[in-house]
PDB file of N, H, CA, C and O in Angstrom:
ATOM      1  N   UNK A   1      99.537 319.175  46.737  1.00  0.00           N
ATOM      2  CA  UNK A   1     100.762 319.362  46.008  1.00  0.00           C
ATOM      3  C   UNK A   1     100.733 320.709  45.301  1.00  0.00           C
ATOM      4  O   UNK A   1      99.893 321.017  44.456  1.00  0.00           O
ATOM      5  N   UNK A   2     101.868 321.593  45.783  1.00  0.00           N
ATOM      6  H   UNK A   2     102.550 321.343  46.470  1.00  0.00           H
ATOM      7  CA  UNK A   2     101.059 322.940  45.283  1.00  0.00           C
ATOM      8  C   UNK A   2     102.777 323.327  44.634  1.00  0.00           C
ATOM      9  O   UNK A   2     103.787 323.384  45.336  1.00  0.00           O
ATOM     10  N   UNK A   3     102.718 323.530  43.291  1.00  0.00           N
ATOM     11  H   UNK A   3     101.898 323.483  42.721  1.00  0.00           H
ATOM     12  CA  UNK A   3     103.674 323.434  42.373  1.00  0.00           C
ATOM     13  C   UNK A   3     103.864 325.311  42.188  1.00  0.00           C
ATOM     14  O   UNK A   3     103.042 326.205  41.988  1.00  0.00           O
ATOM     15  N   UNK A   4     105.228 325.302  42.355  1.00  0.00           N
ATOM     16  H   UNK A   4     105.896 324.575  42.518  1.00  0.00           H
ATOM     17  CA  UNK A   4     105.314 326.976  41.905  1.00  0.00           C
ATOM     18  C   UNK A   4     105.437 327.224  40.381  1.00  0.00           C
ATOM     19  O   UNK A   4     105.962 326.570  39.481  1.00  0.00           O
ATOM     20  N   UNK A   5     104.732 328.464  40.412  1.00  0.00           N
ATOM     21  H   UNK A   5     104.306 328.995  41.144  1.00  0.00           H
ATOM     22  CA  UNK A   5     104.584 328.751  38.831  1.00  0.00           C
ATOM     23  C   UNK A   5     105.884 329.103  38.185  1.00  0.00           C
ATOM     24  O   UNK A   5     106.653 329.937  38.661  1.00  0.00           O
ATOM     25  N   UNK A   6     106.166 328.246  36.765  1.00  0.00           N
ATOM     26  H   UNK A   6     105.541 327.569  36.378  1.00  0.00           H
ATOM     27  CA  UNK A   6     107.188 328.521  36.483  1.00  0.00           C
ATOM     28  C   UNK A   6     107.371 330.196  35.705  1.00  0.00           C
ATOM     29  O   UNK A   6     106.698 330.899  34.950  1.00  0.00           O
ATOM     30  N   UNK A   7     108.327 330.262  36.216  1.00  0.00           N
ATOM     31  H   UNK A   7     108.873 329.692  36.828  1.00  0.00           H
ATOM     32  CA  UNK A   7     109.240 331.662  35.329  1.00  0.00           C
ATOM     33  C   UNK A   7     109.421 331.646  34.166  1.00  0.00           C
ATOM     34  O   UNK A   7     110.175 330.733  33.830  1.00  0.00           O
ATOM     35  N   UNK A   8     108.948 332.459  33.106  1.00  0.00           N
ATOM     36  H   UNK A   8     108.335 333.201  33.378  1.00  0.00           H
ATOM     37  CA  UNK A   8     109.866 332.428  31.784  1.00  0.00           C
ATOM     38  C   UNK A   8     111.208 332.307  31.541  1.00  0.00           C
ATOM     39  O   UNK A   8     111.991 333.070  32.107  1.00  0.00           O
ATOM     40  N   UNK A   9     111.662 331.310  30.650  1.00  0.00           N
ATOM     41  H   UNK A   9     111.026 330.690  30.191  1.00  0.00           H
ATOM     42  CA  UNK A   9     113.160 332.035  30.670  1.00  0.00           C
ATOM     43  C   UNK A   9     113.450 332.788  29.790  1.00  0.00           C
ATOM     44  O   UNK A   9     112.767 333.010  28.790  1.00  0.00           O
ATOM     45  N   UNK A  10     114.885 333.443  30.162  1.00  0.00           N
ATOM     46  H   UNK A  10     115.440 333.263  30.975  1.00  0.00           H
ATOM     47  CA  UNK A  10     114.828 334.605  29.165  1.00  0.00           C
ATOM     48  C   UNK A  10     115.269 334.742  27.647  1.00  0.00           C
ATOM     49  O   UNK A  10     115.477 335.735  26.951  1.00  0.00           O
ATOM     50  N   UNK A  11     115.338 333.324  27.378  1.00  0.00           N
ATOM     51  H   UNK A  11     115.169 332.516  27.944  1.00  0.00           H
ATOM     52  CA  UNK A  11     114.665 333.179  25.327  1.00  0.00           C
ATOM     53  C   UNK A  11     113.548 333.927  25.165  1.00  0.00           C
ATOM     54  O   UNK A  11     113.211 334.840  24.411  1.00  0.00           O
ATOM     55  N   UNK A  12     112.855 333.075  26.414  1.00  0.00           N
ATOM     56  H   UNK A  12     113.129 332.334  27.027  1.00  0.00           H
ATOM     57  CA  UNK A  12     111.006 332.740  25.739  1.00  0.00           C
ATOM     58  C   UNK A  12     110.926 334.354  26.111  1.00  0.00           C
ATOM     59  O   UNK A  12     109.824 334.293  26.657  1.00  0.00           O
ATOM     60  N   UNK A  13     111.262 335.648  26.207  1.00  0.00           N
ATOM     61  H   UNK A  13     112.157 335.698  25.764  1.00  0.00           H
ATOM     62  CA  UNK A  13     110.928 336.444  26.336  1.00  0.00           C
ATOM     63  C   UNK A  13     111.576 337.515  24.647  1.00  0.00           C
ATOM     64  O   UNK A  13     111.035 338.602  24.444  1.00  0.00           O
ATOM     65  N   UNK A  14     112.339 337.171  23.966  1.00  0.00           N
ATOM     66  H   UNK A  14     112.779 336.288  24.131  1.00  0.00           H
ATOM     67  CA  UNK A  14     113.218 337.695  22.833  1.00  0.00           C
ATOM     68  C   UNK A  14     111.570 338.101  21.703  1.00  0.00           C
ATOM     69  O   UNK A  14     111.396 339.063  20.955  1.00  0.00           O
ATOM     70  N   UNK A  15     110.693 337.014  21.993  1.00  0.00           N
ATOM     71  H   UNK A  15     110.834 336.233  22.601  1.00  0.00           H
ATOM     72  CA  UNK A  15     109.846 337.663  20.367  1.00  0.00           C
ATOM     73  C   UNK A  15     108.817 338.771  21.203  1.00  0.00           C
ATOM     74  O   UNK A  15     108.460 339.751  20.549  1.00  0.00           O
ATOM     75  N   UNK A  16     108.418 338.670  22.367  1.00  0.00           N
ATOM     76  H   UNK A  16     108.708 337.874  22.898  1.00  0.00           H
ATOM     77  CA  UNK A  16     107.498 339.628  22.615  1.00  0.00           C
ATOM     78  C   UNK A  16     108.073 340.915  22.443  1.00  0.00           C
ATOM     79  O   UNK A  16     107.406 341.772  21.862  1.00  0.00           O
ATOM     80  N   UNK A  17     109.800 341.315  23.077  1.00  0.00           N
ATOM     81  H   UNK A  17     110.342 340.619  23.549  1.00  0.00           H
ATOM     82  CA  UNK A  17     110.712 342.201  23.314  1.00  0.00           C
ATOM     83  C   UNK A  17     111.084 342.739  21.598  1.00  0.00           C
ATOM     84  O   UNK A  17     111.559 343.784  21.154  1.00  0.00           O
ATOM     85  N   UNK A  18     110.780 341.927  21.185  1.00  0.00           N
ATOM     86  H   UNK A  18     110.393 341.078  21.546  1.00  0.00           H
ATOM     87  CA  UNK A  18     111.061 342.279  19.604  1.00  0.00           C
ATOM     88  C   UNK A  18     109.985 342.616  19.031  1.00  0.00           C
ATOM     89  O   UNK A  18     110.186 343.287  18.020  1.00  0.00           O
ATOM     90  N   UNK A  19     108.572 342.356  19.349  1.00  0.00           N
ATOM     91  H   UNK A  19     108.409 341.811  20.171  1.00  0.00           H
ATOM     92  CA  UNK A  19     107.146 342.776  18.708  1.00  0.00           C
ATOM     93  C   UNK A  19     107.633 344.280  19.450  1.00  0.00           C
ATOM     94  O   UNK A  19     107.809 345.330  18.832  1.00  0.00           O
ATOM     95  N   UNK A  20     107.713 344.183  20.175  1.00  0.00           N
ATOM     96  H   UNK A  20     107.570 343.330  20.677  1.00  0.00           H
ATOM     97  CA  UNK A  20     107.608 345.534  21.275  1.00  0.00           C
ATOM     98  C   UNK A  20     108.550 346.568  20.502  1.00  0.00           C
ATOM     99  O   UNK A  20     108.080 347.397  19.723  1.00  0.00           O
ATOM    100  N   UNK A  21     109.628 346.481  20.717  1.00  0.00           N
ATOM    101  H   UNK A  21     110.010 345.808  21.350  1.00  0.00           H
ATOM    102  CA  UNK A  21     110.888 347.088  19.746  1.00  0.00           C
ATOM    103  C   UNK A  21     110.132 347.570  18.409  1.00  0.00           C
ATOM    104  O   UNK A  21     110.124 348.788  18.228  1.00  0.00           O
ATOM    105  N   UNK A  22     109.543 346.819  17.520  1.00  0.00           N
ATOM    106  H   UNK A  22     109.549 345.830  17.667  1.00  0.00           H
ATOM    107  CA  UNK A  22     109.464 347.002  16.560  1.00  0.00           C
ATOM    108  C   UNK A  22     107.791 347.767  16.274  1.00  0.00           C
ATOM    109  O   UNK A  22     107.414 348.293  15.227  1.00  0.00           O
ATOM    110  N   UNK A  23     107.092 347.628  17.430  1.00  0.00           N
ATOM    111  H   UNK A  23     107.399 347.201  18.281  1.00  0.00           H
ATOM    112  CA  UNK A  23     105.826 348.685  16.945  1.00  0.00           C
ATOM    113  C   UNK A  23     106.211 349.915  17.503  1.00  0.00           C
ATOM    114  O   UNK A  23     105.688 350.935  17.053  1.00  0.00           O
ATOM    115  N   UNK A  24     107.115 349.998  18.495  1.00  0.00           N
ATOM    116  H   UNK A  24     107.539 349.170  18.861  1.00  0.00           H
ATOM    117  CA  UNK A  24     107.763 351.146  18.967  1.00  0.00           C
ATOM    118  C   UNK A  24     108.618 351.954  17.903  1.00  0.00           C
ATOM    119  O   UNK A  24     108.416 353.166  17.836  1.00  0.00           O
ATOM    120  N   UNK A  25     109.442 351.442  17.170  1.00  0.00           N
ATOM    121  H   UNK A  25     109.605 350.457  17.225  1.00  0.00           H
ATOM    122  CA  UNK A  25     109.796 351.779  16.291  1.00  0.00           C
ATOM    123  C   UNK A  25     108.679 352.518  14.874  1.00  0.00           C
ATOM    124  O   UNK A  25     108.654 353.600  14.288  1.00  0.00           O
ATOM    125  N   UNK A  26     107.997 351.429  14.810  1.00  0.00           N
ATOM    126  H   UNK A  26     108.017 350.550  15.287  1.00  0.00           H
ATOM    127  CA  UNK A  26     107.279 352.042  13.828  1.00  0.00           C
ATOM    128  C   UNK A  26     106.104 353.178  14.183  1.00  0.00           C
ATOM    129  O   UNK A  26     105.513 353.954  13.433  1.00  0.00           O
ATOM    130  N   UNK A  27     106.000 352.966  15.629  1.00  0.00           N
ATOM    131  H   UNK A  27     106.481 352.335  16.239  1.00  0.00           H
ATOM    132  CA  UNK A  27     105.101 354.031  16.044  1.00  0.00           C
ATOM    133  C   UNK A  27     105.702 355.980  15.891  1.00  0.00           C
ATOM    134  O   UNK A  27     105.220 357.103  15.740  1.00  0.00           O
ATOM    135  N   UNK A  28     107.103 355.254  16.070  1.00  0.00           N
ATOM    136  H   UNK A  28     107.495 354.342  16.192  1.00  0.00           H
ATOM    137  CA  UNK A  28     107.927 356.706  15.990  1.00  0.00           C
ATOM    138  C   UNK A  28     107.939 357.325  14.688  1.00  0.00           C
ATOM    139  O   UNK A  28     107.768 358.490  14.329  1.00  0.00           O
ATOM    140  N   UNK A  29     108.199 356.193  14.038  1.00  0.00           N
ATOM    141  H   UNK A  29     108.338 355.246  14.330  1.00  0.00           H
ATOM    142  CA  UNK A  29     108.295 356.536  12.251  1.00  0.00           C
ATOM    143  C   UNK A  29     107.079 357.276  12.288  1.00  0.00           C
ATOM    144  O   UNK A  29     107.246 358.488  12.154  1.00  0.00           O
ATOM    145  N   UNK A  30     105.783 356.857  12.448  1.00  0.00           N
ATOM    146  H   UNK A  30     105.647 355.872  12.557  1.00  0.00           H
ATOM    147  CA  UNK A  30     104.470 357.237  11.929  1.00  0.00           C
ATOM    148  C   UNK A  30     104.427 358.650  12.419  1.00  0.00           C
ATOM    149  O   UNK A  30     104.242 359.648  11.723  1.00  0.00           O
ATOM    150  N   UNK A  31     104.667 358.587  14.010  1.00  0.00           N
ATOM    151  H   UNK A  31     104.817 357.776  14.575  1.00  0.00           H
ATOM    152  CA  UNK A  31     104.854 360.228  14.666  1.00  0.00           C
ATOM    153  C   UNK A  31     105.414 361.006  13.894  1.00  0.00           C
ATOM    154  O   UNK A  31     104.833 362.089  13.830  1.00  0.00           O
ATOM    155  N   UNK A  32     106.547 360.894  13.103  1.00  0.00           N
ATOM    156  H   UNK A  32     107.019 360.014  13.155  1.00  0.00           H
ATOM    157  CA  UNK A  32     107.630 361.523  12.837  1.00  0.00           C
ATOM    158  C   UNK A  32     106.794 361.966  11.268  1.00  0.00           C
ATOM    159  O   UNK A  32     106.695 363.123  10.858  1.00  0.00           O
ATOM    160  N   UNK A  33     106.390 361.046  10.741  1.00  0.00           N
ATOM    161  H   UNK A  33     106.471 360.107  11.074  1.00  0.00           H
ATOM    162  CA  UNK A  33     105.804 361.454   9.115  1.00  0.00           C
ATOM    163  C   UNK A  33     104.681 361.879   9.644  1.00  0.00           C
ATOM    164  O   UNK A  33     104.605 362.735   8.762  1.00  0.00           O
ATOM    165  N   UNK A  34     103.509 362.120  10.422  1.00  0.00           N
ATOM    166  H   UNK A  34     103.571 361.424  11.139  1.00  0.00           H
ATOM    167  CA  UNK A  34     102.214 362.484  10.278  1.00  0.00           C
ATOM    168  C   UNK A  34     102.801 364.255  10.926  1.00  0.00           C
ATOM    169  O   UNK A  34     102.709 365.237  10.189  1.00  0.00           O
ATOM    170  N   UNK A  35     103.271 364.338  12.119  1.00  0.00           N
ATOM    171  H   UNK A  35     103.346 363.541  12.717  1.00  0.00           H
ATOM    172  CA  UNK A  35     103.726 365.738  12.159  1.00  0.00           C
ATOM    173  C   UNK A  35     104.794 366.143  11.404  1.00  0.00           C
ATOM    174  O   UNK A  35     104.331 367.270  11.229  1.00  0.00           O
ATOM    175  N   UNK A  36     105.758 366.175  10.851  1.00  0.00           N
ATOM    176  H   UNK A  36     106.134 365.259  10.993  1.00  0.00           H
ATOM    177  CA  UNK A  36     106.548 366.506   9.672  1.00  0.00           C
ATOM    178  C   UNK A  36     105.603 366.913   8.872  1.00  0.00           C
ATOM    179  O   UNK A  36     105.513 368.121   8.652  1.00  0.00           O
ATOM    180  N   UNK A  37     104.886 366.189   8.391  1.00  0.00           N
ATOM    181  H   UNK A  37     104.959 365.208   8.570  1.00  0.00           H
ATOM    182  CA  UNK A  37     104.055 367.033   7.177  1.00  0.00           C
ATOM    183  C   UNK A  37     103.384 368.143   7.430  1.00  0.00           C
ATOM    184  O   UNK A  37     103.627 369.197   6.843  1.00  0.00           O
ATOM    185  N   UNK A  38     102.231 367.978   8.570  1.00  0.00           N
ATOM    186  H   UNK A  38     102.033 367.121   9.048  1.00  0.00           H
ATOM    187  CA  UNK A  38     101.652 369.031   9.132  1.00  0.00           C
ATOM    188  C   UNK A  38     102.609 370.256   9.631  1.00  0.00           C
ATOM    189  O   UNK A  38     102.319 371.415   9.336  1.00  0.00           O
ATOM    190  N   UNK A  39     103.276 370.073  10.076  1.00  0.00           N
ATOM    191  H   UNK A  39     103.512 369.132  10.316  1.00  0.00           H
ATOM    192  CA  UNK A  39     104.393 371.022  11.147  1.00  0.00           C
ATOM    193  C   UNK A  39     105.582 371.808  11.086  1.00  0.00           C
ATOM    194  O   UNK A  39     105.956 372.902  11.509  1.00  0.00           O
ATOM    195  N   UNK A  40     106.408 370.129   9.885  1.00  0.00           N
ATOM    196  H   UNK A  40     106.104 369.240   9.542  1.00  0.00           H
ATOM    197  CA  UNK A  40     107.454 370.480   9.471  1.00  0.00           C
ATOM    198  C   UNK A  40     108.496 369.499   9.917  1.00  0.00           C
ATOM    199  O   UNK A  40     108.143 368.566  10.638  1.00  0.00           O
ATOM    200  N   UNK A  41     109.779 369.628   9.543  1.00  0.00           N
ATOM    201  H   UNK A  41     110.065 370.386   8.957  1.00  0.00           H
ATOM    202  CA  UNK A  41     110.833 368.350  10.217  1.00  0.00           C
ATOM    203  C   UNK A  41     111.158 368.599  11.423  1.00  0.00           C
ATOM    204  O   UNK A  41     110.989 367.586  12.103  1.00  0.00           O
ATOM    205  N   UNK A  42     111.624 369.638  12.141  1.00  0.00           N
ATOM    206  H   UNK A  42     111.761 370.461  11.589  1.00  0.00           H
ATOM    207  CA  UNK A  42     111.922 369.356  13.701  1.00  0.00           C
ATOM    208  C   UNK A  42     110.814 369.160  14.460  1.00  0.00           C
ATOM    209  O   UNK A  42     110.860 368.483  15.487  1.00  0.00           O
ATOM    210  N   UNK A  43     109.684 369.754  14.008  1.00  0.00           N
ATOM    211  H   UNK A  43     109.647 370.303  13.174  1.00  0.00           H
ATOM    212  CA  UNK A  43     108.742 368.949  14.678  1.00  0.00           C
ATOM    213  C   UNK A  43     108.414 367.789  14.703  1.00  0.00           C
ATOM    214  O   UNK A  43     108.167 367.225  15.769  1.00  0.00           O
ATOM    215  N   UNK A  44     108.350 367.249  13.658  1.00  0.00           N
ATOM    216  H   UNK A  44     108.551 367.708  12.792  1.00  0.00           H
ATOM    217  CA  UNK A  44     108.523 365.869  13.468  1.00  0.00           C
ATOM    218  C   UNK A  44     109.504 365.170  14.077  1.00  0.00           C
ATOM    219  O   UNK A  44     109.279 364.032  14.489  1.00  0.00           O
ATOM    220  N   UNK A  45     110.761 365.784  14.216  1.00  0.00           N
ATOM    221  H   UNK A  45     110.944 366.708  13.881  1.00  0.00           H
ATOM    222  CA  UNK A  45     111.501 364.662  15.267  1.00  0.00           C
ATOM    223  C   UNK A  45     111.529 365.033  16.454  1.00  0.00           C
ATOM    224  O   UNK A  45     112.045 364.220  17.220  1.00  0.00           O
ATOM    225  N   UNK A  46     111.089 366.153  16.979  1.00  0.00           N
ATOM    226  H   UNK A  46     110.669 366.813  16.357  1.00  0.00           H
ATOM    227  CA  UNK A  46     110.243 366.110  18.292  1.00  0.00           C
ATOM    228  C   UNK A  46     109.329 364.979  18.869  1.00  0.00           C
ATOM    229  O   UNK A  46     109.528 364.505  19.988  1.00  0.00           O
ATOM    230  N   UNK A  47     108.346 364.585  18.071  1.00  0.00           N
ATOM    231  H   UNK A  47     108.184 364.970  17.163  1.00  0.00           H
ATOM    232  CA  UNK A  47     107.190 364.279  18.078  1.00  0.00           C
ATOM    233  C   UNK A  47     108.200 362.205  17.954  1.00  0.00           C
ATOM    234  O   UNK A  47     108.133 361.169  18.616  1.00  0.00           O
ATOM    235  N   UNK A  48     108.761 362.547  17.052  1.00  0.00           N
ATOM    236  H   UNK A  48     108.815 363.389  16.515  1.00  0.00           H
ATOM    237  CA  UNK A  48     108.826 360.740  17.299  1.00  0.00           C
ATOM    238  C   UNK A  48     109.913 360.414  18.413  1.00  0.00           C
ATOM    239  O   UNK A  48     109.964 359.310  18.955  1.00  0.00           O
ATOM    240  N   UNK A  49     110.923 361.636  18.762  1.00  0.00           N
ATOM    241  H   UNK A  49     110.881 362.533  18.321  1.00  0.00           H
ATOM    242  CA  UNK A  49     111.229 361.118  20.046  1.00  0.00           C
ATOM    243  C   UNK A  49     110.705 360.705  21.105  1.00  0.00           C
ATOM    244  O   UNK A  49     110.994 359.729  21.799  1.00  0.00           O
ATOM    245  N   UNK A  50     109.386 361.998  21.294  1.00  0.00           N
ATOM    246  H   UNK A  50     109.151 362.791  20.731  1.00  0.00           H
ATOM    247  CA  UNK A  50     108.259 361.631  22.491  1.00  0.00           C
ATOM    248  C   UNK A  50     108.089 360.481  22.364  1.00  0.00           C
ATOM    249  O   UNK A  50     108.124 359.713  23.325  1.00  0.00           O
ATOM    250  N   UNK A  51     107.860 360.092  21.110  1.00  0.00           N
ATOM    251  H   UNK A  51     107.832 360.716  20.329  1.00  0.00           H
ATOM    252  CA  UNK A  51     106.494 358.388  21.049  1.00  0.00           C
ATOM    253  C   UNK A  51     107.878 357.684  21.636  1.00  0.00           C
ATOM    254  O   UNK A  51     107.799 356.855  22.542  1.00  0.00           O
ATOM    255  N   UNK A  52     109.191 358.081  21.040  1.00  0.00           N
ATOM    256  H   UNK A  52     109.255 358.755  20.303  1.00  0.00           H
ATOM    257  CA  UNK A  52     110.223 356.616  21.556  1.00  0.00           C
ATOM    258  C   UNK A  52     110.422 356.603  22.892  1.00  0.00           C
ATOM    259  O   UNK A  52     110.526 355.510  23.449  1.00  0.00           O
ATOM    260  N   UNK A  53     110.526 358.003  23.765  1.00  0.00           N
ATOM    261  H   UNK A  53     110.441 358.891  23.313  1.00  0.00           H
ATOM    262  CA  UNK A  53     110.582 358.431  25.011  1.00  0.00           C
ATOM    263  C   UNK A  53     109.603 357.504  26.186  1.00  0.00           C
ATOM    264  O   UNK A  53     109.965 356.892  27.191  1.00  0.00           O
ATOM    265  N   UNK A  54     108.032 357.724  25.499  1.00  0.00           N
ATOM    266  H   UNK A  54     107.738 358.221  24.683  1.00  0.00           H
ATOM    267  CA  UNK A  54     107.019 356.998  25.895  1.00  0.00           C
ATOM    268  C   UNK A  54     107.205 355.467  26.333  1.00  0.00           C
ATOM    269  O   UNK A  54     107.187 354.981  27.464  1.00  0.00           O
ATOM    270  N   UNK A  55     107.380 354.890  25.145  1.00  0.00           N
ATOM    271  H   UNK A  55     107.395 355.285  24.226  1.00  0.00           H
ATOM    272  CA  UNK A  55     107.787 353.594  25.133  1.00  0.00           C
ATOM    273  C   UNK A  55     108.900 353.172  25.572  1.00  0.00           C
ATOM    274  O   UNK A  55     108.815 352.222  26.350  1.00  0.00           O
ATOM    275  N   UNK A  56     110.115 353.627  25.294  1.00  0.00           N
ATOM    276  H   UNK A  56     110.185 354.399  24.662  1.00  0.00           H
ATOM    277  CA  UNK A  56     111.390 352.982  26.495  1.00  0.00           C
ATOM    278  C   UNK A  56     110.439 353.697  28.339  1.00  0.00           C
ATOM    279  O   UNK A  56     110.943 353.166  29.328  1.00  0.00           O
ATOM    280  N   UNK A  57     109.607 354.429  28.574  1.00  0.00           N
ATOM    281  H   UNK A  57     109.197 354.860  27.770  1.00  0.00           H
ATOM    282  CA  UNK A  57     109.193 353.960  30.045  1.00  0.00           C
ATOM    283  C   UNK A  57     107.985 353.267  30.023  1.00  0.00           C
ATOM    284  O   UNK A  57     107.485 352.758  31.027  1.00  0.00           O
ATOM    285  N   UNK A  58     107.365 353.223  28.590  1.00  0.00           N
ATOM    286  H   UNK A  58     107.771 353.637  27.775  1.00  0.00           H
ATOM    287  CA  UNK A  58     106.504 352.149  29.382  1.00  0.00           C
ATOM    288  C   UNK A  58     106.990 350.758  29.461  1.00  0.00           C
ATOM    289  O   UNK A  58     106.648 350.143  30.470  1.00  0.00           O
ATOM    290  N   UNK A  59     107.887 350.002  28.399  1.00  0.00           N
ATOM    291  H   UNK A  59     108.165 350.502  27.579  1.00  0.00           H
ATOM    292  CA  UNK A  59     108.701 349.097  28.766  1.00  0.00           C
ATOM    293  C   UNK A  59     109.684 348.906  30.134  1.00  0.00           C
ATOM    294  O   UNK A  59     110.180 347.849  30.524  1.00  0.00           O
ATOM    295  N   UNK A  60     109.825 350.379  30.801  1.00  0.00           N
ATOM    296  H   UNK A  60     109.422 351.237  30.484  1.00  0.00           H
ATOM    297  CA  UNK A  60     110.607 350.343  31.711  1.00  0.00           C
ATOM    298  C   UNK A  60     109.521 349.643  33.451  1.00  0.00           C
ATOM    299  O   UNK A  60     109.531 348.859  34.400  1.00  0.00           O
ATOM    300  N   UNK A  61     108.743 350.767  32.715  1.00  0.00           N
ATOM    301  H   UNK A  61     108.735 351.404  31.945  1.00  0.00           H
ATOM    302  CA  UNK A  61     107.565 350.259  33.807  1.00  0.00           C
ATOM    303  C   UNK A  61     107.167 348.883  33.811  1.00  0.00           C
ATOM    304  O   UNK A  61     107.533 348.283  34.821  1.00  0.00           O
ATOM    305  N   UNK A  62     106.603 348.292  33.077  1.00  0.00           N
ATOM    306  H   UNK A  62     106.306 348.779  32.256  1.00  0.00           H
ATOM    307  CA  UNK A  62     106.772 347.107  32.408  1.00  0.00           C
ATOM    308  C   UNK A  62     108.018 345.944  33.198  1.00  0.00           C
ATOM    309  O   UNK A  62     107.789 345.128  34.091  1.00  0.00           O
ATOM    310  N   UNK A  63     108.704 346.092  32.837  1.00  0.00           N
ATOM    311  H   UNK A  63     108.890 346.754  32.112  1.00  0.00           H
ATOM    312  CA  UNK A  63     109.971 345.040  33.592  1.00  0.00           C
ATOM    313  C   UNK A  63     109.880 345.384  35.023  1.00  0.00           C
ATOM    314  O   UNK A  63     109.879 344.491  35.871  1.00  0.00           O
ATOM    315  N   UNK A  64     109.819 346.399  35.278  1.00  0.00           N
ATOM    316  H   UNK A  64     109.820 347.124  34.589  1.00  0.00           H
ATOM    317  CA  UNK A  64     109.568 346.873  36.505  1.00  0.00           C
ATOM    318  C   UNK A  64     108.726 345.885  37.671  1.00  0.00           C
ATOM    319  O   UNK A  64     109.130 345.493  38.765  1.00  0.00           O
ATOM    320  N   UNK A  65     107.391 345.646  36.981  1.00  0.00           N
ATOM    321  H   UNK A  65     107.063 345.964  36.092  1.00  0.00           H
ATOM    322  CA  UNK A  65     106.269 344.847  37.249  1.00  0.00           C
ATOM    323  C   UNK A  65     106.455 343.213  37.016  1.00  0.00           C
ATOM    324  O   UNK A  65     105.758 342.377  37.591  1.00  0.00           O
ATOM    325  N   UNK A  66     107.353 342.949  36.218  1.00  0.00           N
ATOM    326  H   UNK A  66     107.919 343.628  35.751  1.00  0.00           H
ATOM    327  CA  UNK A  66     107.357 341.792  35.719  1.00  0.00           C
ATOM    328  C   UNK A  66     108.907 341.511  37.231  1.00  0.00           C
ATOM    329  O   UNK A  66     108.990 340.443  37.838  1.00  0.00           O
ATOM    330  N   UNK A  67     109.494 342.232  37.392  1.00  0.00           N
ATOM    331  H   UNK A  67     109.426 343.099  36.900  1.00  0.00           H
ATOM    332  CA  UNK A  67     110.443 342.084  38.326  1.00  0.00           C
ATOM    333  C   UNK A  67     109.498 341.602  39.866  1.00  0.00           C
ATOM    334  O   UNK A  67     109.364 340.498  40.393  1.00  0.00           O
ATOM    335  N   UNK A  68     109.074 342.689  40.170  1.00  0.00           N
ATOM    336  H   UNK A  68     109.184 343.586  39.741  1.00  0.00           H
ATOM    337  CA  UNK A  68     108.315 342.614  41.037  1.00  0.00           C
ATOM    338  C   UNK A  68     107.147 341.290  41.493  1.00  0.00           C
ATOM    339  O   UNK A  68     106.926 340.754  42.579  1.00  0.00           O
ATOM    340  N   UNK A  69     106.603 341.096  40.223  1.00  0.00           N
ATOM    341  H   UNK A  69     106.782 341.531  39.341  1.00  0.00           H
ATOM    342  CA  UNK A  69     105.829 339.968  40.345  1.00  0.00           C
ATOM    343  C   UNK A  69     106.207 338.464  40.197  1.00  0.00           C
ATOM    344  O   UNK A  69     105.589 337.399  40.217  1.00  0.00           O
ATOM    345  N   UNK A  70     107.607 338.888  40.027  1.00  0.00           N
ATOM    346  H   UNK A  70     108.109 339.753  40.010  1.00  0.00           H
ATOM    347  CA  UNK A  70     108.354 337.278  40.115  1.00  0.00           C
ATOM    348  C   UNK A  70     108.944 336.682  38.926  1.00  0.00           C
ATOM    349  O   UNK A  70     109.943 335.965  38.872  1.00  0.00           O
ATOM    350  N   UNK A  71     107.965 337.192  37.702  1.00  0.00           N
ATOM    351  H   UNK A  71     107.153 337.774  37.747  1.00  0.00           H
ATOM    352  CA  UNK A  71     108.248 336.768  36.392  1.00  0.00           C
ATOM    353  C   UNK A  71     109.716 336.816  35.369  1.00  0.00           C
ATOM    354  O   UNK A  71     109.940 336.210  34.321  1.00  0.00           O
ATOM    355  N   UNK A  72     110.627 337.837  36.180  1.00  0.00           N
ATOM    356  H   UNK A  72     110.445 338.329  37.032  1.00  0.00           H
ATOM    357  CA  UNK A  72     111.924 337.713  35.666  1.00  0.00           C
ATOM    358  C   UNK A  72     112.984 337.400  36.823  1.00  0.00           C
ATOM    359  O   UNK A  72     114.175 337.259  36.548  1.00  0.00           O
TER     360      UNK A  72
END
């Protein structure tokens, strides 16, 4: 009896997507205040766009894989 693995549904996916969102977020903040000080302010929002840049593809990559592997 060989049972297929169930799929998340897409509730059970809202708190990881929201941990995610939100260290992303704060990862930018941190980018943004640790070079700002050193650098200055446009560098600083240079620097936390990258980190947000980063993260919307690694989330992109991310679903990407989760598409692929069946899970969404």
């Amino acid at each position: 009896m060989s049972r297929a693995p169930m799929a998340p549904q897409p509730a059970d996916l809202w708190l990881p997507l929201g941990l995610f969102a939100l260290f992303a977020l704060l990862s930018g903040a941190g980018a943004y205040l640790v070079v700002a000080h050193w650098r200055g302010r446009a560098a600083g929002v240079g620097a936390a766009l990258l980190t947000l840049l980063f993260f919307a593809a690694l989330l992109a990559g991310l679903w990407t894989l989760m598409r692929g592997g069946g899970l969404l």
